[in-house]
VEXDREN-2710 file (C-alpha; in Angstrom, 1 decimal):
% VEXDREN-2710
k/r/px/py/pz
1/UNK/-19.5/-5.2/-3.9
2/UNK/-22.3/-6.6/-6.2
3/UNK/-21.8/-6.4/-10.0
4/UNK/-24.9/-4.1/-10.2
5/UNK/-23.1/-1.7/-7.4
6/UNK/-19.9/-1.9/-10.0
7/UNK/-22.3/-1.3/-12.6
8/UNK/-23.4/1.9/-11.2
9/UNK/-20.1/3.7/-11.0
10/UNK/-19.6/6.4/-13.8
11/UNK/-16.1/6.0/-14.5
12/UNK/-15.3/1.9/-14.4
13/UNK/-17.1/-0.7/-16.5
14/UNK/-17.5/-4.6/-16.2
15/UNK/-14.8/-5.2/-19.2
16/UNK/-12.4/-2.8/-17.1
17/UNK/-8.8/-4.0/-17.1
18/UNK/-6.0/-2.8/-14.1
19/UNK/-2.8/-2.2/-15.6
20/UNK/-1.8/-5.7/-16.0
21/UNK/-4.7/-6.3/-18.5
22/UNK/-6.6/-8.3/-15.7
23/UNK/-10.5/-8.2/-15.7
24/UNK/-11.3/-6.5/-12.9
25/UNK/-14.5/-8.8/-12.3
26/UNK/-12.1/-11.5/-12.2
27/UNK/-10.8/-13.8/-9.2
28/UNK/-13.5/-12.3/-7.0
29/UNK/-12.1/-9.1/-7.0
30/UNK/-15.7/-7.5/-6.9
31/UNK/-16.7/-9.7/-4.1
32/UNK/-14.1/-8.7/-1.8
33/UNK/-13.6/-4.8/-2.7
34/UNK/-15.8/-2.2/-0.8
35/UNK/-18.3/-0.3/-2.9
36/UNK/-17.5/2.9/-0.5
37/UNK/-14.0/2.2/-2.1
38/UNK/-15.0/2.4/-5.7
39/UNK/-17.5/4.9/-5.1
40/UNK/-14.8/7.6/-3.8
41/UNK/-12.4/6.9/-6.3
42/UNK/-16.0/7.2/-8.9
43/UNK/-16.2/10.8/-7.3
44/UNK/-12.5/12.0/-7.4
45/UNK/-12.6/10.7/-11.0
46/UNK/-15.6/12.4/-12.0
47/UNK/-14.0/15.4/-10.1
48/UNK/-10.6/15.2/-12.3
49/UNK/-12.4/14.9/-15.6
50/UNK/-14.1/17.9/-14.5
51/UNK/-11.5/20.3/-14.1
52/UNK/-8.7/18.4/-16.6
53/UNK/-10.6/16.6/-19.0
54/UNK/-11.7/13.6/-19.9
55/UNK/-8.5/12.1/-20.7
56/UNK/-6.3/13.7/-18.2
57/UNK/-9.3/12.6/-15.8
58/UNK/-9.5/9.1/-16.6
59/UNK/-8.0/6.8/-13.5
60/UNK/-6.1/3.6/-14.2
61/UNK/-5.8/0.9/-11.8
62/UNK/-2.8/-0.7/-11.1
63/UNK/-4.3/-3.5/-8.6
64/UNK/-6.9/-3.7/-6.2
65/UNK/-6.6/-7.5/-4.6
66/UNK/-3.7/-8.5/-6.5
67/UNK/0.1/-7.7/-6.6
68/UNK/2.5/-8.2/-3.9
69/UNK/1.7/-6.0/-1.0
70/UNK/2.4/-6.3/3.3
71/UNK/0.6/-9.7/4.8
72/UNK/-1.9/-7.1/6.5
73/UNK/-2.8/-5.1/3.5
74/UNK/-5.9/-3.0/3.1
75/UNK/-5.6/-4.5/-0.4
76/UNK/-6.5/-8.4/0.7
77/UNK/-9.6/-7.0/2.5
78/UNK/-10.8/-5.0/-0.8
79/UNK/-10.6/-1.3/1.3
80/UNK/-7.6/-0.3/-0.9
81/UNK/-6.6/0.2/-4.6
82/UNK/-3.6/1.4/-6.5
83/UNK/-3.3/3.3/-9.5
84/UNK/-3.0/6.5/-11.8
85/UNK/-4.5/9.0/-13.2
86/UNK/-3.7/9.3/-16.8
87/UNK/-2.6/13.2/-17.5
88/UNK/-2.2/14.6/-13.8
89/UNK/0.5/15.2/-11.5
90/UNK/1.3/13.6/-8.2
91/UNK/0.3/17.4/-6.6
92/UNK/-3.0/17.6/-8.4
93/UNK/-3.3/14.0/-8.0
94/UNK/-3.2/14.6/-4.2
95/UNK/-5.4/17.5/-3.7
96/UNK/-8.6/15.5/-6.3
97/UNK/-8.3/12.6/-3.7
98/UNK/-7.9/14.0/-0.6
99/UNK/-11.2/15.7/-1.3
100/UNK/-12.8/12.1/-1.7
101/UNK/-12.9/11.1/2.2
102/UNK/-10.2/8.4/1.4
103/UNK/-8.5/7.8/5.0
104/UNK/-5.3/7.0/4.0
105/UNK/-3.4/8.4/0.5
106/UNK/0.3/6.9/-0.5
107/UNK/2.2/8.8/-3.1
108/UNK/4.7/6.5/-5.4
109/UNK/6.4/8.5/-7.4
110/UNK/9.4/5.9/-8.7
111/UNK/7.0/3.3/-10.3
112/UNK/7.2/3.0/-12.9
113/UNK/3.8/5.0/-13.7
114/UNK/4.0/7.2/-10.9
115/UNK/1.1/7.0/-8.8
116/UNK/-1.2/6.3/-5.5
117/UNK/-2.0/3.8/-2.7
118/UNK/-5.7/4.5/-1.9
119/UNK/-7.6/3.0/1.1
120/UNK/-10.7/3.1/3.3
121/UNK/-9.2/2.8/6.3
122/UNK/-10.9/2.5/9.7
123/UNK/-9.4/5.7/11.4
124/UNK/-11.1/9.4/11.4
125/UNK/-7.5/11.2/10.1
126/UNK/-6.1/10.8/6.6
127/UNK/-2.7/9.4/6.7
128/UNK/-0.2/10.1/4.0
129/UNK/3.5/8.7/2.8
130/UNK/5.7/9.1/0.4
131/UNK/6.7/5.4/-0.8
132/UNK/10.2/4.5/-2.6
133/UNK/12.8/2.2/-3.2
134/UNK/16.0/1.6/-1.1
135/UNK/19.4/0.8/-2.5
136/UNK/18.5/-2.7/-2.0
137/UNK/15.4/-2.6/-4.4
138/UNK/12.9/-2.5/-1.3
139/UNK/9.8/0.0/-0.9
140/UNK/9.8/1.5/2.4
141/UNK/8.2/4.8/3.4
142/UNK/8.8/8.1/4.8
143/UNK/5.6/10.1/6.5
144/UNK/7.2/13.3/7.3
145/UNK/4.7/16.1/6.0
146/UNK/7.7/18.5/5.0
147/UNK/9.2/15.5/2.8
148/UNK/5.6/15.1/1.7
149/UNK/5.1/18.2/0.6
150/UNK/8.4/19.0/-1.4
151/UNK/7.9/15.7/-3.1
152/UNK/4.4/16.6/-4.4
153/UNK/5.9/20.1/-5.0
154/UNK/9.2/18.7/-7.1
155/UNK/6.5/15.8/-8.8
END
């Protein structure tokens, strides 16, 4: 993505900082993530401030290229992205992004600010999981919609 594509989004600005306080624009972050990426997560946001506000509405990112994720994460190739939004539940959440035309939506709701894997995905489906922590401290991931859908409903 080009810093005048990044530029053009309604929602994130070139001083933007994930949740880590990193520059976004930093370590080539912008050259490797997708513009279709940031430009359906510009949409859902837009689409959240709409109906909740513009605080509720407002997205923060947790990482984009950065953090410790899977040696074949959509996250190294720039198609994925992790964060919040700042005032909705995991259910409302859900239902804003799945209206987006992301391919692939992870719901994480035992970090510590409960919130969402997005990616961009080659596949024509969206694919959804619940992530969380075993005993042991280490994420793993159920996909079973019923599971899904009771922890969006309990969230």
């Amino acid at each position: 993505m080009t810093i005048n594509q990044f530029e053009s989004l309604d929602n994130f600005s070139p001083d933007e900082q994930d949740l880590s306080g990193r520059l976004i624009r930093e370590a080539n972050v912008l050259e490797i993530v997708k513009y279709e990426l940031m430009e359906r997560l510009d949409w859902a946001v837009n689409t959240a401030k709409l109906y909740y506000g513009v605080k509720d509405g407002a997205f923060v990112i947790h990482c984009i290229t950065t953090g410790k994720h899977k040696e074949n994460s959509y996250h190294y190739s720039g198609d994925a992205i992790d964060g919040h939004f700042q005032g909705l539940t995991l259910l409302q959440t859900y239902i804003t992004l799945s209206r987006a035309g992301f391919t692939a939506i992870g719901i994480y709701p035992e970090w510590e600010h409960p919130g969402v894997h997005l990616d961009i995905r080659n596949q024509n489906h969206l694919s959804t999981w619940i992530g969380y922590y075993k005993e042991n401290g280490a994420q793993d991931y159920r996909y079973e919609l019923d599971y899904f859908i009771e922890t969006l409903e309990a969230a």
